[in-house]
Structure formats: C-alpha cells, structure tokens
LOTOR-165071 format. One line per field, with one value per residue (C-alpha): x, y, z; residue in one letter; residue number from 1. Coordinates in Angstrom, 3 decimals. Layout:
BEGIN
X c(X_...)
Y c(Y_...)
Z c(Z_...)
code c(A_...)
pos c(NUM_...)
//
This chain:
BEGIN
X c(0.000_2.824_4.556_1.200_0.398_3.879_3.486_0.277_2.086_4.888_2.109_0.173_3.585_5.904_3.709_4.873_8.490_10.443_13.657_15.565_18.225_19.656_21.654_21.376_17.797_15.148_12.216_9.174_5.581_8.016_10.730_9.259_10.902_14.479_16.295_20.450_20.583_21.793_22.049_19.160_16.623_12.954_10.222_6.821_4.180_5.552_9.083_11.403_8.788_10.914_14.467_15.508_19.925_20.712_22.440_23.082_19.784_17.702_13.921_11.523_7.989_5.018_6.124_9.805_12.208_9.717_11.033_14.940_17.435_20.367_22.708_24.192_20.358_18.679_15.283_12.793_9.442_6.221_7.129_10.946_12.719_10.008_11.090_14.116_15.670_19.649_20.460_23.278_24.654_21.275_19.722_16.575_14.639_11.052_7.101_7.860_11.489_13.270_10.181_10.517_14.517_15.103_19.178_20.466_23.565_24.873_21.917_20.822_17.064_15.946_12.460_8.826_8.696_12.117_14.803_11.660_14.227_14.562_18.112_20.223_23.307_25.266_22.571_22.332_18.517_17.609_13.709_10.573_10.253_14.142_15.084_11.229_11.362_14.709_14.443_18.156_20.355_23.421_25.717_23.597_23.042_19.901_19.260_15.401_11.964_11.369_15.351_15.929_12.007_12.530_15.821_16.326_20.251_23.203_26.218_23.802_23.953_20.548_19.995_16.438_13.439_11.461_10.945_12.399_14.926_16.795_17.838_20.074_22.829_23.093_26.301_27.272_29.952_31.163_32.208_32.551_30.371_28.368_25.729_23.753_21.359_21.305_24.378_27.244_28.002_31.805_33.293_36.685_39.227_38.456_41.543_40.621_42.678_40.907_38.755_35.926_32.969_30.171_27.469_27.840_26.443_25.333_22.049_21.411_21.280_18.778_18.881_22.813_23.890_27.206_28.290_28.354_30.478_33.185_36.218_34.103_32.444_36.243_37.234_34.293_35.371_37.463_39.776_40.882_42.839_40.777_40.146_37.013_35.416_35.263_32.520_29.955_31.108_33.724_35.751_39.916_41.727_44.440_44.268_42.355_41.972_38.700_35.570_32.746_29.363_27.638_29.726_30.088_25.932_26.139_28.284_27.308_24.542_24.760_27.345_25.516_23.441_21.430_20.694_17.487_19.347_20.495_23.945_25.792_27.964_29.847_30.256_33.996_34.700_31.524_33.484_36.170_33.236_33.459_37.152_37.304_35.017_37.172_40.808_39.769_38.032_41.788_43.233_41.115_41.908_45.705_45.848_44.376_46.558_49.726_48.355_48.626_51.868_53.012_51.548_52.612_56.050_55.968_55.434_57.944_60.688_58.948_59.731_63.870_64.027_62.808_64.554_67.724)
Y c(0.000_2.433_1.774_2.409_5.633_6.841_6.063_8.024_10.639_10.744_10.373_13.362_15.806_14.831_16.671_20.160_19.507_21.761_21.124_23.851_21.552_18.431_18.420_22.222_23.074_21.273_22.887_21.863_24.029_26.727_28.869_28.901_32.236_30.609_31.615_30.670_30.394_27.028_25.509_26.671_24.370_25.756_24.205_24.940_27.700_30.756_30.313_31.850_32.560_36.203_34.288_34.280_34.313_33.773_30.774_28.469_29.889_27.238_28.524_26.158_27.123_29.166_32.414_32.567_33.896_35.274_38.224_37.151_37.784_37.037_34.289_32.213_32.817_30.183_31.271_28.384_28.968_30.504_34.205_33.668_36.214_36.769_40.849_39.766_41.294_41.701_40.230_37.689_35.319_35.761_32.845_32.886_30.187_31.111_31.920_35.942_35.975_38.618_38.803_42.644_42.650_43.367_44.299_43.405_41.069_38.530_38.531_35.550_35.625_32.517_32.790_33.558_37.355_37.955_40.408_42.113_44.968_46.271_47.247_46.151_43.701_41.666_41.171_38.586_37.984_34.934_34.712_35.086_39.163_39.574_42.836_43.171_47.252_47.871_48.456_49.815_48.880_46.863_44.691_44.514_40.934_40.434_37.084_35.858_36.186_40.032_40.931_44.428_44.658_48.966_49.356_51.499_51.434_49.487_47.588_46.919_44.009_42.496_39.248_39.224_37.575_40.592_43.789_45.975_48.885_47.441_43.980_41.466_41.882_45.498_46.545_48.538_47.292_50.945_51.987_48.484_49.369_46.952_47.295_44.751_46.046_42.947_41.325_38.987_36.073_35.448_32.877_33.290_36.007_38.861_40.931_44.156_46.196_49.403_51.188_49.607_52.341_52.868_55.640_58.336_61.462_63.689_64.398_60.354_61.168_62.342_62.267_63.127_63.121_62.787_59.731_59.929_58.474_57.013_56.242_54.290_52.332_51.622_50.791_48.276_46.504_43.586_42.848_39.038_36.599_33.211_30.845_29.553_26.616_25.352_22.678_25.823_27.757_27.573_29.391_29.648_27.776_30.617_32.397_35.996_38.859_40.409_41.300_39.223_40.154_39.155_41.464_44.192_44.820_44.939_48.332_49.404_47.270_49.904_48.057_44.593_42.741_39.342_37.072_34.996_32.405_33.772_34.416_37.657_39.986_43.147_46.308_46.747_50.050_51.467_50.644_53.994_56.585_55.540_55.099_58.504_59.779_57.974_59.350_62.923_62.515_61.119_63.584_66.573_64.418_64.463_68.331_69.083_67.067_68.187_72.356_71.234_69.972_72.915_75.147_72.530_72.754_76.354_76.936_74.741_76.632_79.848_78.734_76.950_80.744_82.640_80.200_80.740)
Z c(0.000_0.983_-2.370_-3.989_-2.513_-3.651_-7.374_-7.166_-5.698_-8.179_-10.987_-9.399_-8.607_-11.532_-14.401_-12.664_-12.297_-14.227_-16.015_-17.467_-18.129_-17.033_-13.548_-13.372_-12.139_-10.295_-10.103_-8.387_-9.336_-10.106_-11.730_-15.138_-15.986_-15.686_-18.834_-17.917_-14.110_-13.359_-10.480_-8.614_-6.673_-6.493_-4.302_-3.859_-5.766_-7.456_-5.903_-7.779_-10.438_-11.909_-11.598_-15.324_-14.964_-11.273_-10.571_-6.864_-5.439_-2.997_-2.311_-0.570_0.264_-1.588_-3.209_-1.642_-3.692_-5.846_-7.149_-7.474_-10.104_-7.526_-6.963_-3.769_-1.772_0.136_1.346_2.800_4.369_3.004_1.157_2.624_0.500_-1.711_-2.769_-2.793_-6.274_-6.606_-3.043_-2.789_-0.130_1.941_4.268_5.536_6.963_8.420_6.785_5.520_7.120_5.193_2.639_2.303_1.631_-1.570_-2.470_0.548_1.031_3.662_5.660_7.611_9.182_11.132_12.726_11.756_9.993_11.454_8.991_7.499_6.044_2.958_1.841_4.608_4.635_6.570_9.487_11.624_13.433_15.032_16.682_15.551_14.189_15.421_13.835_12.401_11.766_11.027_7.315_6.007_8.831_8.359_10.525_13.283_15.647_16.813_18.343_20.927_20.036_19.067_19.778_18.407_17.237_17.551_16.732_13.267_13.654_12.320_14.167_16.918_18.835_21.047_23.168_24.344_24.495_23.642_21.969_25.177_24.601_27.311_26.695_29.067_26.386_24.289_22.415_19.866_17.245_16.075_19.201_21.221_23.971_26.139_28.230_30.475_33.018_35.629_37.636_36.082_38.079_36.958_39.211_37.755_37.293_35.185_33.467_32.241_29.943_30.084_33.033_34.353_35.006_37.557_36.701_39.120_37.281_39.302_37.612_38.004_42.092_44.883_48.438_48.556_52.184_53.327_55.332_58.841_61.506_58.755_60.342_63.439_61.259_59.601_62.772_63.144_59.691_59.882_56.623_56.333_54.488_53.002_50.712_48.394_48.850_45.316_46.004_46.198_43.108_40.143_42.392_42.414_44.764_45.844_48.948_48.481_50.885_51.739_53.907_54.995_53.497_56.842_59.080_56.473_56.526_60.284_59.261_55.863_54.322_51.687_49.982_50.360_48.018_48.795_45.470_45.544_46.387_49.620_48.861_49.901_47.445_48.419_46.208_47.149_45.000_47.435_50.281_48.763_49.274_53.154_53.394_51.506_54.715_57.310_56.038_56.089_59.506_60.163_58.779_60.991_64.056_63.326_61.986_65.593_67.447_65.560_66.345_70.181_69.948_68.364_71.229_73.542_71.938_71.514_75.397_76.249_74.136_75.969_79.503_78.408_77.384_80.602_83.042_80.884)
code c(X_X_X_X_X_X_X_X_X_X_X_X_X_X_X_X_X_X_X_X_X_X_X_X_X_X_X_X_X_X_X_X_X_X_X_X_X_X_X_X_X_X_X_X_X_X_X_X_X_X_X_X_X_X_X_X_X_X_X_X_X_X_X_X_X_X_X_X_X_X_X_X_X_X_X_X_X_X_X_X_X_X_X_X_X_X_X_X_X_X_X_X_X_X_X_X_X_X_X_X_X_X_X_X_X_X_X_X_X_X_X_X_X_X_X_X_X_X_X_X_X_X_X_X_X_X_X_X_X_X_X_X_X_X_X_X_X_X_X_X_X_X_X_X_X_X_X_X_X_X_X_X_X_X_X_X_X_X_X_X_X_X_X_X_X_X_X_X_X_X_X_X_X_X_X_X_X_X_X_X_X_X_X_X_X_X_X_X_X_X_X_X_X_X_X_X_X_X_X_X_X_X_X_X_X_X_X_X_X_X_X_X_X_X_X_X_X_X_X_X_X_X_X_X_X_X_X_X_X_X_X_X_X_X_X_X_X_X_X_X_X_X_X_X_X_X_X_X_X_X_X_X_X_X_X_X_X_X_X_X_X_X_X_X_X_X_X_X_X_X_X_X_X_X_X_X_X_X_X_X_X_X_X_X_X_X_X_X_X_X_X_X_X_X_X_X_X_X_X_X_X_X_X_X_X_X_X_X)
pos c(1_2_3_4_5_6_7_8_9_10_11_12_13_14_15_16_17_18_19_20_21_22_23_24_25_26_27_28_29_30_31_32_33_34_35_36_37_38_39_40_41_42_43_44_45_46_47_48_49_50_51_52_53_54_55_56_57_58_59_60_61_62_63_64_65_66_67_68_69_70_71_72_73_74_75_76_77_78_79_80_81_82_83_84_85_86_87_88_89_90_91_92_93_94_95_96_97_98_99_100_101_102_103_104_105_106_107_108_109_110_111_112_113_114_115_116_117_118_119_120_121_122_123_124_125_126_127_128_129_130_131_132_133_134_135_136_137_138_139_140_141_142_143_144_145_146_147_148_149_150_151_152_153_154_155_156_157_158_159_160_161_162_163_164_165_166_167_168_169_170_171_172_173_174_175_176_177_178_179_180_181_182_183_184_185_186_187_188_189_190_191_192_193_194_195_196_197_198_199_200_201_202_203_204_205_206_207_208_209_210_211_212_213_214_215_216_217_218_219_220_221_222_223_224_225_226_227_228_229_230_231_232_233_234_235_236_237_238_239_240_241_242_243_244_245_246_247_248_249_250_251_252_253_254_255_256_257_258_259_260_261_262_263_264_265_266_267_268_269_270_271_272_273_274_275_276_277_278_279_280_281_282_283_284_285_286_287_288_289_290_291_292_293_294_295_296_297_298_299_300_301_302_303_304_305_306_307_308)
//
C-alpha cells in the first residue's frame, strides 16, 4: 500500500516539475521564468517565479524567492525572501522571514517574519520578528523572540526575548560598547585592559547626604585573608583577601546585596566613598593634634628661654 500511494504521488507531482536543463535546475511548481541560471533548486508555488539568470539559489515554500534575479540565496518557508531582487549570499529560513529585503547582502534571518528589512546587509537575526522594523540597517546581531524589534540602527547588537529597549545583552559594534542592566556572576578572574565604570552622574542622584560616623564604622570593619570553597562555586583555589558580606551589613549594608538564592555579594569600589570619609576625619583628628603639639612645643621653648 505504501509503495502504492507513492506512485500516485509521483504520478500526481511529476507533471509540474520543471527542467531547465539536465543536472542544473530542479524545479518543483516553479521557476518557469528561468532563462540561464543554473544551479538553482525551487520548491513549492511561485518560488522563484521572476528568476531568469541567477544561478546556486535554494527557495523552498510558496512564493519565496519570488522576485529574485540574484545568486548564492537560500530562502525556505512561506514568502521567505520573496522581494528579494539583486540580493546575494542571503539565508533565511522562516514563513515571511526577510520577505521585504530586496538588495540586501549577507543577511541571515531565522524565525517567523524575522529580517523584514529592505536594503540592509550583513545582518544577523535569530527569533521570531528579530530585527522586524529595522528596514536599512546593516551589521547589526539580533538574536530571541522580538530581539531588536525597535531598533532602526546598524552595528547593533541584542539578546532578548522581547521587543524591550533594554535587553540582558546590548552593544554597539562601532564603538565596542556593552551594556547589560542585571548582575554577572563570573566565578573566575576577570583581566581588564581598560577602566571599568560605575554611573555616578550627578544628575542620576537624589537624596545626597554625606556619610556619617566614617572612620568608626572603619574601625568596626574587619579585613581578612581566606580561601574559596570550590565545592559551592567555580571558584579559584588561591588564597584571596577580603571582607565578609555578613559582618560588612552589620556596618554598611549599603554596599551589600542578597541574590534569591540567599547568597551575599559586596560592592567593594563602594566601600572607597566611606574610606574617603574615614581618612579625612583622620586627617582633621591628626591636623588638631599636631596644632597642640606645636603650642605645647611652643610653650615649652617659651619657659627653656625665661629660666635661661
């Protein structure tokens, strides 16, 4: 029965297959228009319908490819790539993924409607809609379910899982910045050859008080030497100096921060604002002491001279 129902099949699908010429096209319900492209494999209604000359193209799925005169494309889902008209090297894979690009090169779109540009190239966008309205950028990565939905630009990069403005992972390939808004667990070493940077713009701040009683809650903080224990974390095994979280926030829970999981982290370039606090109280304590041992001194040298 099975080998039955697959003659029938053959019998019913073999009438539209179209052969340009032999080993160079296989066309399927499609790419009727083909003049001297070789090479090209075309699969499903209307796919590839205008292609007359270009050559190495793969389009799979009702009306993708439809408009193409390019070479080295592979577009497969329903209207994949279907505007697509001078493009080369593009890969798309989705229903309507890159369907409104039309001379734009190197781009690969994997997900439902995702690359829906028009002129861009080199792009990368993987998720359903990844990079849906950005119509002429190029060299941007895009890569979750709506990633970079808004953005307009090019050399962008966006890990998400939605259309947000702020995603987990933001960067910028011009000028190599990167942002992420949440913490980085890192349980190694991290070497950095520039500056690291904390936002501390004025105009970001309210409530600006200075800190009180510095140098006794310095004296209440207890630096030690340890080690990790490496069955908790992927932690080094070296000795490291430090604080404990736990008796820091019994001094400055300012610089403390508690994951869901319980576990304590410390802020350590915080801990300079208070040390900053502490060194000029310090320094007040030891500019008044040294002014009394100067009158001190100075009424000493006053009575040598009289009993002289």
């Amino acid at each position: 029965m099975k080998s039955l129902a697959l003659f029938v099949s053959l019998l019913i699908f073999l009438p539209f297959v179209y052969c340009q010429s032999p080993n160079t096209n296989t066309n399927l319900g499609s790419g009727t228009s083909n003049t001297t492209g070789i090479n090209n494999t075309f699969i499903g209604n209307e796919s590839g319908s205008s292609n007359t000359t270009g050559a190495s193209n793969t389009f799979v799925g009702s009306q993708s490819g439809a408009a193409n005169t390019a070479y080295v494309n592979t577009f497969v889902g329903y209207r994949s790539g279907e505007s697509n008209t001078t493009g080369t090297a593009n890969s798309y894979l989705g229903n309507i993924s890159g369907s409104n690009n039309t001379t734009g090169g190197y781009n690969t779109f994997i997900g439902n409607a995702s690359g829906l540009n028009t002129i861009g190239s080199n792009n990368t966008f993987v998720g359903a809609s990844s990079g849906e309205n950005n119509l002429t950028g190029s060299g941007n990565v895009f890569i979750g379910n709506r990633a970079g939905f808004n953005e307009t630009g090019s050399s962008k990069l966006y890990i998400a899982n939605s259309d947000t403005s702020s995603p987990i992972i933001k960067g910028d390939f011009v000028s190599g910045d990167l942002a992420m808004p949440g913490s980085v667990l890192i349980g190694g070493n991290v070497l950095v050859g520039g500056t690291i940077k904390q936002s501390s713009d004025q105009r970001f701040k309210k409530n600006i008080e200075p800190i009180s009683d510095a140098l006794l809650k310095v004296m209440k903080l207890e630096g030690v030497t340890y080690e990790l224990k490496s069955d908790k974390k992927n932690f080094p095994s070296r000795k490291l100096i430090g604080v404990i979280a736990q008796e820091v926030e019994k001094v400055v829970p300012e610089v403390v921060f508690t994951d869901d999981n319980g576990y304590k982290s410390i802020s350590y370039g915080n801990l300079v604002a208070i040390s900053i606090e502490a060194i000029k109280t310090q320094q007040t304590r030891i500019e008044l002491l040294e002014e009394k041992l100067n009158k001190i001194e100075t009424l000493m040298a006053e009575r040598e001279a009289q009993e002289e």
